[in-house]
C-alpha positions in Angstrom: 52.2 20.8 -71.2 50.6 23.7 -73.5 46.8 23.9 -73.4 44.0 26.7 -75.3 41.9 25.8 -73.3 38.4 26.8 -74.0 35.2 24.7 -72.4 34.7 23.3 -69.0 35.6 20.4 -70.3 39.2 21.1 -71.1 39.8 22.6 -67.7 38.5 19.5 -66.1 40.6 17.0 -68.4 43.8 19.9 -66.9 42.4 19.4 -63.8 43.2 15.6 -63.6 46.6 15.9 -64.5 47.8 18.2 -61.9 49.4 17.4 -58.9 47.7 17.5 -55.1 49.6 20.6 -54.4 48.9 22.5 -57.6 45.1 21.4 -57.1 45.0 22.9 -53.9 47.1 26.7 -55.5 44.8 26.0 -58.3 41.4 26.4 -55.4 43.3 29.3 -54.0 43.2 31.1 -57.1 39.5 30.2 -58.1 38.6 31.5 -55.0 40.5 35.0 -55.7 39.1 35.2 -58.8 35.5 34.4 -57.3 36.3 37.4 -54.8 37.4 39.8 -57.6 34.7 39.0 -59.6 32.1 40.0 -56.9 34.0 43.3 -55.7 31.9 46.1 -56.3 33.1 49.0 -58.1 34.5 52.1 -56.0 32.5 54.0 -54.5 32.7 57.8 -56.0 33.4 60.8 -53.5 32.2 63.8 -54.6 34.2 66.7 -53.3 32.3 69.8 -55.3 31.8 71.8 -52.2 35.3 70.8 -50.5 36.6 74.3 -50.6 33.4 76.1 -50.8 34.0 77.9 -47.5 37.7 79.0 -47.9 38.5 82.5 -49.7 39.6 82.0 -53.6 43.5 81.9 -54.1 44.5 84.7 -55.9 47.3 85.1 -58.4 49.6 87.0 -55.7 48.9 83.9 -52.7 50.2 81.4 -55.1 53.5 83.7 -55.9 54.0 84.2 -51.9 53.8 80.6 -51.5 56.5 79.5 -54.3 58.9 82.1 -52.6 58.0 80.7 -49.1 58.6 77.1 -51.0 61.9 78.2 -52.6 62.9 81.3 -51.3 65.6 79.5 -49.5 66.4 76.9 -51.7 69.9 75.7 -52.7 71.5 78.4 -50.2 71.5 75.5 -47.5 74.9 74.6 -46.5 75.8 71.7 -46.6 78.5 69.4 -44.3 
């Protein structure tokens, strides 16, 4: 069965053609879409001053750490 459907009334005249256990999936899912409907938006952190008390990086700290990173890398042995 193919329905547009389009008014309360169509979803009532669907509604008497389905089957006990699709009527009870069917409540199921009105009631999710109830819930999602009410969920409030997320709530924005602002994390401006996150890092406000740690020294800048500089140019040379972020070269040490990629050598730390991969100084080793691919010279691993493997069994």
């Amino acid at each position: 069965m193919t329905l547009a459907i389009g008014t309360k009334e169509d979803v009532v005249n669907a509604l008497d053609e389905l089957s006990p256990g699709n009527v009870s999936e069917l409540i199921a899912f009105i009631e999710f879409l109830r819930f999602k409907s009410q969920k409030q938006p997320p709530r924005l952190i602002k994390l401006g001053g996150l890092w406000q008390d740690l020294p800048p990086v500089s140019e040379d700290d972020i070269v040490e750490a990629r050598r730390e990173m991969w100084g080793q890398f691919g010279e691993r042995d493997l069994l």
